[in-house]
N, C-alpha and C positions, 0 to 999 in steps of 0.2 A: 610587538606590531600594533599601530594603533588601529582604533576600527574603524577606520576610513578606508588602509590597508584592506583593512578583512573585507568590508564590504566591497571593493575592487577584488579582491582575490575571487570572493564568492560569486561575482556576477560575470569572473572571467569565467571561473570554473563550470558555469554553466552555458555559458554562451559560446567557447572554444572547446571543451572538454564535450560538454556534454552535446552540443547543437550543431557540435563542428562547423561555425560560421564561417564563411570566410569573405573577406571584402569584393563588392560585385555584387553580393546575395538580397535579397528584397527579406525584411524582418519585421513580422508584423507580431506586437507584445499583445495579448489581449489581457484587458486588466477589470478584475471584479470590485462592483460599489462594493466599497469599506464598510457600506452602514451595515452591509450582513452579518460582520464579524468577523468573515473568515481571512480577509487578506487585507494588508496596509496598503494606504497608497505610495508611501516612500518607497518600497520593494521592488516594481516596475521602473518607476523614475531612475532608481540605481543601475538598473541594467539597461535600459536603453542610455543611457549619461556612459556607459561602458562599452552600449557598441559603437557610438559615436567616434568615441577615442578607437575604437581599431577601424573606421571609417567608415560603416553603416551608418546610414541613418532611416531610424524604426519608426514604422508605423504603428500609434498607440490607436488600439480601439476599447471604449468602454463596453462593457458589459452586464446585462441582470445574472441574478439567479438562475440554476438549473431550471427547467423543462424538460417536458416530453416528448416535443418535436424543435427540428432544427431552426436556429433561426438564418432566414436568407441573409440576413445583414452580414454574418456572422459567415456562414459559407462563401459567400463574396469577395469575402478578404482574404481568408485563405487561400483561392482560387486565383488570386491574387499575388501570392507571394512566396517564398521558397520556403523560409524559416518561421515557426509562428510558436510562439511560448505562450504557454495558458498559467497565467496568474488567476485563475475562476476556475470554478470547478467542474465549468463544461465541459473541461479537456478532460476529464477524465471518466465521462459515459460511455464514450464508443471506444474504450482503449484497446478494445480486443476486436474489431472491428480494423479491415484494412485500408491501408491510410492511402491518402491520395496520391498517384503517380507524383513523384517527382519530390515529395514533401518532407521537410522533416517537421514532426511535431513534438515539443515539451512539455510536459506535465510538472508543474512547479510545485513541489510541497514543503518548499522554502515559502512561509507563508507571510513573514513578516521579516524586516530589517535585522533583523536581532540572530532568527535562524540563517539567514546569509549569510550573514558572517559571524558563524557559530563555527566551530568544526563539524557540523553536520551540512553547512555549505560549501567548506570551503576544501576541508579532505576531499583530493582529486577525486573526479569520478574517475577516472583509467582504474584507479585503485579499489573503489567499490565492482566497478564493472566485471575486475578480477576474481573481487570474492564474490560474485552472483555466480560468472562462469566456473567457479571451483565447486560451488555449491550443489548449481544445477546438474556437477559432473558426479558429486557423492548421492544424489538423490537419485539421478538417473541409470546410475552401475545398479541401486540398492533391490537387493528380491523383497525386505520385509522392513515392516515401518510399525513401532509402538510409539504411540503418544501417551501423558499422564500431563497430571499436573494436581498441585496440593489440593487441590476443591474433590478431585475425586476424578476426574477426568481417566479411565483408559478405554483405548480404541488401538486396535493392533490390526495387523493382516498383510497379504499379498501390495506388494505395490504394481500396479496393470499396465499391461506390455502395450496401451495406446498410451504411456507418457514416453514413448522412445520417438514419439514423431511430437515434439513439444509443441504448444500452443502458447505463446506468449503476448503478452503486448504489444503493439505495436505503437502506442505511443511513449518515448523514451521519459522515461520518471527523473525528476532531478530534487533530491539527491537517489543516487539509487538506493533503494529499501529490501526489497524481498526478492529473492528467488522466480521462479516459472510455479505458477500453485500445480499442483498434481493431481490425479482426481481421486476420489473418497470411495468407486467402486468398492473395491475390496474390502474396505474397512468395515469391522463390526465390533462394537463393545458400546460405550457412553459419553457422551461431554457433559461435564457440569457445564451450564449456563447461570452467567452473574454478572455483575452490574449492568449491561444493557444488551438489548437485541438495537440493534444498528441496523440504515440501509447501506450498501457496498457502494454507492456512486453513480451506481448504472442508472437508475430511472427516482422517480420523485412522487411521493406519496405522503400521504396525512393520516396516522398520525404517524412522523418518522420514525422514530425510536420508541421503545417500551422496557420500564425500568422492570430489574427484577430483582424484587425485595429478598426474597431466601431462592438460595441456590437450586435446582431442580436438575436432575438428569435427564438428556434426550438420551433415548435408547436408540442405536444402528444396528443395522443389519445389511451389509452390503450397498453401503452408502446410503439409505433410503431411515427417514425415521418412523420406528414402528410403534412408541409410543414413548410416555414423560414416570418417572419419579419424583413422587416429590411432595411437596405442598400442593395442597388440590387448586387453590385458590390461584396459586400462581400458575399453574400446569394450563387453569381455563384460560388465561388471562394470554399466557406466553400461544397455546394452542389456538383462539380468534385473532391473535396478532398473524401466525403466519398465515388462518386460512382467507384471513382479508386481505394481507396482499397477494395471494395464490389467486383470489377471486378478482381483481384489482387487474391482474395484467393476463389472465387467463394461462395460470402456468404451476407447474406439480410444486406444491408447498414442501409438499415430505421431502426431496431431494436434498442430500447434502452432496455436493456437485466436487468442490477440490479442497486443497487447504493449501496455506505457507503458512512461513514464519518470518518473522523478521531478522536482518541479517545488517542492519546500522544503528551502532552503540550509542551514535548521535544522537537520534532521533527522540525528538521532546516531547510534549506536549504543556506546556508555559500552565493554563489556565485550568482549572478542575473538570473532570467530566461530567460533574452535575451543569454545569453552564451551557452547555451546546452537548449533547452526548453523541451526535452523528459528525460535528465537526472533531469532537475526540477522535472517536474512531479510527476515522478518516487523516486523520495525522499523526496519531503514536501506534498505527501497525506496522512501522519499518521497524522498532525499536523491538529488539530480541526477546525480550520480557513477555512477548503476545505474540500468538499464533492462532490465525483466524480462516474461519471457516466459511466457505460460498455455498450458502443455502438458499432454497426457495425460486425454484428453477433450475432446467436442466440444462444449464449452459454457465461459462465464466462471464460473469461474477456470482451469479444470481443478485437476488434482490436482497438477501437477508444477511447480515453477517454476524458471525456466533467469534466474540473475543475469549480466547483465553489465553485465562493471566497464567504467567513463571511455566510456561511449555517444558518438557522433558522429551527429546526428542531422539530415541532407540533405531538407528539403522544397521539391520544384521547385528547387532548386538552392539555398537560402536554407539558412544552417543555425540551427538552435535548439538544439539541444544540441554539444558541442562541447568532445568530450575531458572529459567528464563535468561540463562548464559550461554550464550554463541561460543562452542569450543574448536577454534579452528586448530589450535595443536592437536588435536584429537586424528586429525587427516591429512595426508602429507599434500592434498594439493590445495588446503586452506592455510597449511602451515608454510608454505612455500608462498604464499600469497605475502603472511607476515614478514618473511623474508625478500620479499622482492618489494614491499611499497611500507618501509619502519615508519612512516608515519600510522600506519592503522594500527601499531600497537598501544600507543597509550590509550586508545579508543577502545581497545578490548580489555584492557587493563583495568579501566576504569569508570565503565557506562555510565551513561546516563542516569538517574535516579528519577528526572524531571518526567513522570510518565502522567499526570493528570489522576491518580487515585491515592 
């Protein structure tokens, strides 16, 4: 298939699969300056050139950088229209936040031409959407949840009876990534923390990210951190990072609020995390390999987010994740997922490697 194909396949799959468009509907693409780094211009142009062809015709608006409060211009158009795809990463601050009567909204982390028509744009979503709802049904039966991973990471315990009433996005992610996160109440033991502390998307602060040189443990205790292991120098370093932005948006730093994992084999990340390490983040946590943590605030997302790398993931003793491998054999309604859509299996066969470290 040539990738001109692909790139039609992948702007169908998100514009009919994912946005359920249909002819009649008003489609406004919102598209972020390229000079950021974080999205092409060619990507937009692809899919509105696609909704064309099914007989839309889309309203493109430009767009800046995140902020802190909304912009009218930007509310306007929305308000405006049925369908609205965020190519910018404004769509993704208020994703947990309830969306506008009547609206559908997309969160693009197809960032460029290339992931469009990768298999991580163009494997249907019907077929991710399957293994979310498989996932979110093995997490949500589960009484007990261990986490590890090689750095030293364990944290075990109770999973709590307010994930039976889920709270999810409400803006639709494309391609789909992760699961419903859960929340970290019950958990107590440690996460290593390493290579960066990350912002999650929500809100916009300076300095964004803080590298971290030697690995350090945050110590839990019923989702709350009670204190760091580690190298001292880093412990200060990682410990005024969260109290400045606790101070920053007036909100409990210690809280470690939910977690997921990623749950798309797809999922790349092209460019190194040293180059942008919040725009890493922020695009290879669909990929299985990481499983990430909503800190620093007592609500989803929070503000901080804690990456870790090759997750092992123990439910009731059954594991699903595993050394940073998504095992849906492991579950008969993830393995039933592989048997109802065989395209996801060379994708779990074979993941991705392209992770940015």
């Amino acid at each position: 298939m040539s990738g001109g194909e692909n790139t039609r396949n992948g702007a169908r799959n998100l514009l009919i699969e994912c946005a359920e468009l249909t002819p009649g509907q008003r489609l406004l693409i919102l598209r972020e300056d390229p000079a950021f780094g974080w999205y092409d211009r060619k990507t937009p142009l692809a899919v509105a050139a696609e909704a064309e062809a099914l007989g839309v015709t889309p309203t493109l608006l430009d767009v800046g950088a995140p902020g802190n409060e909304p912009d009218p211009k930007v509310e306007e158009a929305i308000a405006s229209h049925d369908v609205i795809v965020f190519f910018a990463r404004i769509g993704d601050q208020d994703r947990f936040a309830e969306p506008p009567p009547g609206k559908t909204l997309v969160m693009s982390y197809a960032r460029t031409l290339e992931q469009l028509a990768s298999p991580f744009g163009t494997t249907r979503n019907r077929a991710f959407l399957a293994v979310k709802d498989a996932v979110n049904g093995i997490l949500l039966d589960a009484k007990r949840v261990e986490i590890h991973c090689p750095l030293g990471t364990a944290l075990s315990g109770k999973l709590t009876e307010h994930r039976k009433e889920p709270r999810d996005v409400s803006v639709r992610r494309f391609p789909v990534c992760v699961p419903q996160p859960l929340e970290a109440t019950g958990l107590s033991g440690r996460v290593a923390l390493a290579h960066y502390l990350t912002p999650t998307g929500s809100r916009v602060y300076d300095p964004p990210h803080l590298e971290i040189k030697r690995p350090v443990f945050a110590q839990i205790e019923s989702g709350r951190i009670v204190g760091f292991a580690g190298d001292q120098d880093q412990i200060a370093r990682i410990r005024t990072h969260h109290d400045g932005v606790a101070a920053r948006f007036g909100i409990d730093g210690d809280v470690v609020h939910s977690w997921h994992a990623g749950i798309h084999p797809g999922c790349t990340s092209p460019a190194p995390a040293a180059e942008n390490p919040d725009r890493w983040s922020n695009s290879i946590f669909g990929n299985p390999r990481f499983l990430h943590f909503h800190t620093c605030g007592a609500y989803a997302p929070g503000e901080i987010c804690w990456m870790v790398l090759d997750p092992t993931v123990h439910l009731d003793c059954e594991t699903l994740w595993e050394r940073g491998r998504l095992r849906p054999e492991n579950f008969p309604a993830t393995r039933h997922c592989l048997e109802d859509w065989p395209e996801l299996r060379p994708l779990f066969d074979a993941p991705s490697q392209e992770i940015g470290l």
